[in-house]
C-alpha positions as CSV (number, residue, x, y, z in Angstrom):
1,X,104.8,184.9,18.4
2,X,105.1,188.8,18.8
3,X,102.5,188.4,21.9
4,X,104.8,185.9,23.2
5,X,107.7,188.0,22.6
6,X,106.0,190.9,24.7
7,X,105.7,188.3,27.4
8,X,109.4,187.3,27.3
9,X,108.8,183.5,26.3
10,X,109.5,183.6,22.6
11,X,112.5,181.5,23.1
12,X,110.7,179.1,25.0
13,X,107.9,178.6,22.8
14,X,110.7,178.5,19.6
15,X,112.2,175.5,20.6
16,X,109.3,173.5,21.6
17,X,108.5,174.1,17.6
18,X,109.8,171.8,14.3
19,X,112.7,173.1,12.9
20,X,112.9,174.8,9.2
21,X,113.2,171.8,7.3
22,X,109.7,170.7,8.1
23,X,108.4,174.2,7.5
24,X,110.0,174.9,4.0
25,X,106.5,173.3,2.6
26,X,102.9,171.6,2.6
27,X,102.7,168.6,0.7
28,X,100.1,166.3,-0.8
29,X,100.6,162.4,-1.9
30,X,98.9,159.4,-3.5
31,X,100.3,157.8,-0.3
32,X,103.2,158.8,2.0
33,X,106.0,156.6,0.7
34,X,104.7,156.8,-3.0
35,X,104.2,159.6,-5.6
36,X,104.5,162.7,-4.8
37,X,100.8,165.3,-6.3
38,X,102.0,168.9,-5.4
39,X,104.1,170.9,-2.8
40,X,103.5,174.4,-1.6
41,X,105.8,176.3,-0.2
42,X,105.2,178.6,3.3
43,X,107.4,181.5,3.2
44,X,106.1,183.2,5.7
45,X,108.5,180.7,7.7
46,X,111.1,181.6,5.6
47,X,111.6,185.2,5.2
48,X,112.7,186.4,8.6
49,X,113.5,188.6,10.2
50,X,111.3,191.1,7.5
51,X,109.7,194.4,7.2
52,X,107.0,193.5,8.5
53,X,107.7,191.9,12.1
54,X,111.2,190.7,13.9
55,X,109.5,187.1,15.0
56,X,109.8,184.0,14.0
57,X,107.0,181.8,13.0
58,X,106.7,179.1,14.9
59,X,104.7,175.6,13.6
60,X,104.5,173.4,17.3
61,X,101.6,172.2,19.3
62,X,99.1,173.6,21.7
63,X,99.7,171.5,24.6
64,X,103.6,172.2,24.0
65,X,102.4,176.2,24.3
66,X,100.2,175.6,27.3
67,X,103.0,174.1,29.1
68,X,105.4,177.4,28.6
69,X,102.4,179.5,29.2
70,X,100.9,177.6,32.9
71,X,104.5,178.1,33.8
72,X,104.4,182.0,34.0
73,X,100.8,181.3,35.0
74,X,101.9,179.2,38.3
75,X,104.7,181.1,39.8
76,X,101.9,184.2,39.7
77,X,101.0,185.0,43.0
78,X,97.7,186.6,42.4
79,X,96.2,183.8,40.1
80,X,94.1,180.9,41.5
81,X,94.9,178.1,38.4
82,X,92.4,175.5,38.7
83,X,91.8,172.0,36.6
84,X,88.7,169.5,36.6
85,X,86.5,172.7,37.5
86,X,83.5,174.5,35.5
87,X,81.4,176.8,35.9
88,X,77.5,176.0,37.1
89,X,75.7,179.7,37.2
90,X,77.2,183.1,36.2
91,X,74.9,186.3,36.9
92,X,76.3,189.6,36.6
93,X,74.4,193.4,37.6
94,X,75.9,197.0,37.2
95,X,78.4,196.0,39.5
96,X,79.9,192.5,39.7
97,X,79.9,189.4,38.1
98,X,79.1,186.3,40.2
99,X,79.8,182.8,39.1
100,X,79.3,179.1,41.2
101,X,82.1,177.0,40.1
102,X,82.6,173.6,40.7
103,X,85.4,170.6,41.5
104,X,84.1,167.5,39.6
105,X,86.6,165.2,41.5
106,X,84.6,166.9,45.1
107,X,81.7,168.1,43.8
108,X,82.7,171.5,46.0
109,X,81.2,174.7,44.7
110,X,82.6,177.9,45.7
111,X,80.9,181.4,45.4
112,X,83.3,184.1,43.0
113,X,82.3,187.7,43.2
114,X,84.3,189.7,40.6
115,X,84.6,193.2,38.2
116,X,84.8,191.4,34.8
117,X,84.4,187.7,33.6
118,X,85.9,186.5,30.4
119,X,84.3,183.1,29.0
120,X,87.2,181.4,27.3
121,X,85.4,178.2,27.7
122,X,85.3,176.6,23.8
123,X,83.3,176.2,21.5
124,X,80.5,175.1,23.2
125,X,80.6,177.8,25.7
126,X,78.1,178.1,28.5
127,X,79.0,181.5,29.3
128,X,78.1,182.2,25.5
129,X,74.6,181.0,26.4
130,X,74.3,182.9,29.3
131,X,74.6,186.6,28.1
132,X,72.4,185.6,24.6
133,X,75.3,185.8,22.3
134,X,74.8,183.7,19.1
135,X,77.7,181.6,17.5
136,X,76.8,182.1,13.7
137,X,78.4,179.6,12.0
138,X,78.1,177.7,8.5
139,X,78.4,173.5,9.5
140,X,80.8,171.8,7.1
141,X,79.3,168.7,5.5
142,X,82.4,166.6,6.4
143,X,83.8,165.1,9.8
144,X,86.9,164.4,10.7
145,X,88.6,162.1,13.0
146,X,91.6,163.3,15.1
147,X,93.9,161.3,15.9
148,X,97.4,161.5,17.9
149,X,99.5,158.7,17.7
150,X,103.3,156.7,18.4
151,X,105.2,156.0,15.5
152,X,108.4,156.5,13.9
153,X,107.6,157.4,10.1
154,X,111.3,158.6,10.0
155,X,112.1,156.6,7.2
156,X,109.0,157.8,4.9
157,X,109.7,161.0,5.3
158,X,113.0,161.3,4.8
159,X,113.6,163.9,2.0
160,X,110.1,165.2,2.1
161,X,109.6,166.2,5.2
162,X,106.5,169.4,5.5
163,X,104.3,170.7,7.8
164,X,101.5,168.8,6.8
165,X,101.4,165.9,5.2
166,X,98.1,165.2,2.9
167,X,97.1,161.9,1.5
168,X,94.6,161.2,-1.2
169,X,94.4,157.5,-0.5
170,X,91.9,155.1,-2.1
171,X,89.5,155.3,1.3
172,X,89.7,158.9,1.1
173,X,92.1,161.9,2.6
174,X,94.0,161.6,5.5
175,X,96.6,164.4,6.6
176,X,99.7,163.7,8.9
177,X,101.0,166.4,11.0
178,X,104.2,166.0,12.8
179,X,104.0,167.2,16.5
180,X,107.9,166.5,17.5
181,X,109.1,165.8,14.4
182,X,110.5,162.0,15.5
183,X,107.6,159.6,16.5
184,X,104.8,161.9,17.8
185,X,102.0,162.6,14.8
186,X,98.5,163.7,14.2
187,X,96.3,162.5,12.0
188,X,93.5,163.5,10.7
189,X,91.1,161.3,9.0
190,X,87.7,162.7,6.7
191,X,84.8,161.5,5.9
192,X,81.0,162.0,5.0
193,X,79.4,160.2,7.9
194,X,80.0,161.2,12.2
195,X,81.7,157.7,12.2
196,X,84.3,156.8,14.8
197,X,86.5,154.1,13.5
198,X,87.8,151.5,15.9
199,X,91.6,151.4,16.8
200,X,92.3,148.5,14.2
201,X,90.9,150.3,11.8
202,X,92.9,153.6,12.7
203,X,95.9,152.1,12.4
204,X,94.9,150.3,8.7
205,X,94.4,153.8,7.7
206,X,97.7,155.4,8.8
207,X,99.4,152.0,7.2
208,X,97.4,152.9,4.0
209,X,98.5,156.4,4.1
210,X,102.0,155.5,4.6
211,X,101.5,153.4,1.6
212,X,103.2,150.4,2.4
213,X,102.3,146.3,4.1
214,X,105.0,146.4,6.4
215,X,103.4,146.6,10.1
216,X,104.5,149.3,11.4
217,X,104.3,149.7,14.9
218,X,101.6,152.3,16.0
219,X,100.0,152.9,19.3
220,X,97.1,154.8,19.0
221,X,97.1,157.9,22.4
222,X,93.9,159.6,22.0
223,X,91.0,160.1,19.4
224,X,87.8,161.9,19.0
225,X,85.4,163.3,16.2
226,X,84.3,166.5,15.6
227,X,82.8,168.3,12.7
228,X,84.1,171.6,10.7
229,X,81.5,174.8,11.9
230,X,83.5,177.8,11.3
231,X,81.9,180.9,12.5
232,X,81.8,184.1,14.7
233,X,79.5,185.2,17.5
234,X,76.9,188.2,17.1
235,X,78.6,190.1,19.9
236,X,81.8,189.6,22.0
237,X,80.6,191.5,25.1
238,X,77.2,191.6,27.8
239,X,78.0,194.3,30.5
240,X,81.0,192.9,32.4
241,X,80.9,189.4,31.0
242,X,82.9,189.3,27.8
243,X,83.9,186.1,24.8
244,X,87.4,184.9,24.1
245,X,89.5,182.2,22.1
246,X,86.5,179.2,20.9
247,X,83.7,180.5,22.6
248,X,84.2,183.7,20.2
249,X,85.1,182.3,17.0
250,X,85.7,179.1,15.5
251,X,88.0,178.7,12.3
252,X,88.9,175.3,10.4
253,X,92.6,174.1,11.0
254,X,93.7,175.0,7.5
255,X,96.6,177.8,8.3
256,X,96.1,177.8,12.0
257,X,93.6,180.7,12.3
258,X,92.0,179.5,15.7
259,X,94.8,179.8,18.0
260,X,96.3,182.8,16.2
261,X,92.8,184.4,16.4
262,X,92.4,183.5,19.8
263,X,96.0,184.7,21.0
264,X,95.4,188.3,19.5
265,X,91.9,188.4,20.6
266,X,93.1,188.0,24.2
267,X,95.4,190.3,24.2
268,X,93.0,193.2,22.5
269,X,91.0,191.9,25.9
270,X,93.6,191.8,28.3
271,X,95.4,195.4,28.2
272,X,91.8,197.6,28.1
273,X,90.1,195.7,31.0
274,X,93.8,196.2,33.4
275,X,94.0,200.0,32.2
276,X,90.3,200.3,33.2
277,X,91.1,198.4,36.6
278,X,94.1,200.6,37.2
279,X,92.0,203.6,36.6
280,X,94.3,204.0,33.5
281,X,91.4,204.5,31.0
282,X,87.3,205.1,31.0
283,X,85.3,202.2,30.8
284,X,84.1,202.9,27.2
285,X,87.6,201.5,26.0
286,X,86.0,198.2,26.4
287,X,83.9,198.6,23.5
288,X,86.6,198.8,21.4
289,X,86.9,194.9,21.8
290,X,83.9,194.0,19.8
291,X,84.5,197.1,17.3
292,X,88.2,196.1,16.5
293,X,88.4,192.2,17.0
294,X,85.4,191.1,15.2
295,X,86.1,192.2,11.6
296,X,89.6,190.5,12.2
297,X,88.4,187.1,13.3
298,X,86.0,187.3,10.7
299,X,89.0,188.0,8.0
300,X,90.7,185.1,9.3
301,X,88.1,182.7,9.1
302,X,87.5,183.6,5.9
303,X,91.3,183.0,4.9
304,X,91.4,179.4,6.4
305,X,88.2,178.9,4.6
306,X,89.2,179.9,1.5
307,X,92.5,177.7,1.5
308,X,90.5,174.8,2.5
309,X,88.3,175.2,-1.0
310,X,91.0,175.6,-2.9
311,X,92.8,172.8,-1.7
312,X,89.6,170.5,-1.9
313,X,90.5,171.2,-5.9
314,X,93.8,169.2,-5.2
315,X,91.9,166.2,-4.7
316,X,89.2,166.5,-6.8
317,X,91.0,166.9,-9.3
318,X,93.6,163.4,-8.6
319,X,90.4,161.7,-7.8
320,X,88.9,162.4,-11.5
321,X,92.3,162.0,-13.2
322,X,92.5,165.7,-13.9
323,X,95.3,168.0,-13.7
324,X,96.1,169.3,-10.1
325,X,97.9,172.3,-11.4
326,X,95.2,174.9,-11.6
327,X,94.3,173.8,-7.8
328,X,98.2,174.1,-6.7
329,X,98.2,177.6,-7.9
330,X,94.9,178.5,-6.1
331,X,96.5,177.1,-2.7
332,X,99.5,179.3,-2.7
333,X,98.5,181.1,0.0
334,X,98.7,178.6,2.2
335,X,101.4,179.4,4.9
336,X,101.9,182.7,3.7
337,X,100.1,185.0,6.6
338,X,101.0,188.5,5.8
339,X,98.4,190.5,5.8
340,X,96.2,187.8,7.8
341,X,97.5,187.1,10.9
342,X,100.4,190.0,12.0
343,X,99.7,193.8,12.9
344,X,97.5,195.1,16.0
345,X,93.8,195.3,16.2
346,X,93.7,199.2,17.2
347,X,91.6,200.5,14.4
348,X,88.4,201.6,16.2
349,X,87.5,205.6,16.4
350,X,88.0,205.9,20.2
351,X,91.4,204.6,20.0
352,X,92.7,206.4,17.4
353,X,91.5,209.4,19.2
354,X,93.3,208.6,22.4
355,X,96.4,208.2,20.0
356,X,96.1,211.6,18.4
């Protein structure tokens, strides 16, 4: 939210966002409607403004962001926005970068000659591939299935509303997160095996985790499976072609570490390569990149993985009848991001020079 706030949409992107009473807590269930296992409270929501930065935090979704984001991106005259395109061969020498990109609705390629190319292309990044950069990551054993879905669960929630809503039900965990905070949810749905479930079977889950036989309407808008494999690459950077967002790092959703990561990553990125273009700076301030964002995505992955072990002790512990206490005390850090996610990544030796 301070990155938006330089760009002047930190308005915008506030009100696409749920509104404090869903972000007072986390909470975890037997089932939605039923008994209630342990709620955590986030106060990084809840202390501002602070000491420490004049933003609010902000719990909304990605596509919700994207939207405020394309429109600064579209009414910018000097930036060629593209969908249902990628990228077929990048090759770069001491002086340009040169990729073939194509339309998949056309089949069209066209020829790009340019200075600098920056492979924000996920997880599975082909540009990653191209310069030899390694994405290091440690595999959960777990999958999960995402879901987003139509309901209204308005009535279930009432008086427990949080940002995320877990459920230990007797088929296993499922977490609800609201994305508009009326009928618009996620879901997410874990298990052992890469099994995707069929819609009936989706929506006997979300019944389950609401914990209750009525039939409750739910139309099912997108699904897809995808496996936990946090990590970080070997090196951000290969003469002019350089890592972002996904392709870079990949966190676990636990305390939103991926886009945050991604977000200040960019803009580390972003400033050095236009001061180098405007003749502002040498071009060894792009070294910097790798030498201050690394440790920091590293630090955050770390943090998300750490919350998600101890909250694993939440339901191991229900499961086997044990106390959940101990595991509720382990989690508190959940939602509290000071000292994870805020300050600026300008700790490397050249720029503290330059400052001095």
């Amino acid at each position: 939210m301070e990155l938006m706030r330089q760009l002047g949409i930190e308005k915008d992107v506030e009100e696409t966002g749920l509104g404090p009473d869903w972000t007072e807590y986390n909470r975890w269930f037997d089932a939605l409607s039923k008994n209630e296992i342990a709620k955590i409270p986030s106060p990084t929501f809840h202390t501002v403004p602070r000491d420490t930065s004049p933003t609010m935090p902000v719990m909304t979704c990605q596509d919700y962001v994207e939207e405020v984001l394309l429109g600064q991106v579209r009414a910018a005259a000097n930036i060629d926005l593209r969908f249902t395109t990628e990228a077929a061969e990048i090759t770069q020498d001491e002086n340009s970068v040169r990729a073939k990109i194509v339309d998949l609705n056309t089949e069209e390629e066209t020829e790009v000659e340019t200075q600098f190319l920056i492979g924000a292309d996920g997880p599975h990044s082909l540009v990653r591939e191209v310069i030899g950069s390694v994405l290091e990551t440690d595999p959960h054993p777990n999958y999960s299935q995402d879901v987003i879905f139509e309901a209204d669960l308005s009535r279930y929630v009432e008086g427990r509303k949080a940002g995320l809503l877990y459920n230990a039900t007797p088929d296993g965990v499922l977490v609800f997160q609201p994305l508009n905070g009326v009928t618009r949810w996620r879901c997410q749905i874990f298990s052992r095996e890469p099994t995707v479930s069929p819609e009936e079977e989706l929506v006997r889950r979300i019944r389950q985790a609401v914990g209750t036989d009525e039939p409750i309407p739910v139309e099912i808008v997108s699904t897809g499976l995808w496996q936990p494999t946090p990590g970080c690459v070997d090196k951000l950077r290969d003469g002019r072609i350089f890592l972002a967002g996904d392709a870079a790092h990949v966190a676990v959703p636990t305390g939103g570490m991926g886009n945050n990561t991604g977000f200040a990553g960019i803009r580390n990125l972003a400033w050095k390569i236009a001061f180098v273009l405007q003749g502002l700076a040498p071009a060894e301030i792009l070294d910097t990149y790798q030498a201050e964002h690394r440790p920091h995505a590293l630090l955050r992955i770390a943090a998300g993985e750490a919350t998600t072990r101890y909250m694993a002790g939440i339901f191991r512990a229900f499961y086997s009848g044990e106390d959940v206490a101990p595991g509720v005390r382990a989690t508190r850090q959940y939602g509290d991001h000071d000292g994870v996610l805020l300050g600026f990544e300008l700790g490397s030796e050249l720029i503290r020079q330059e400052e001095e």
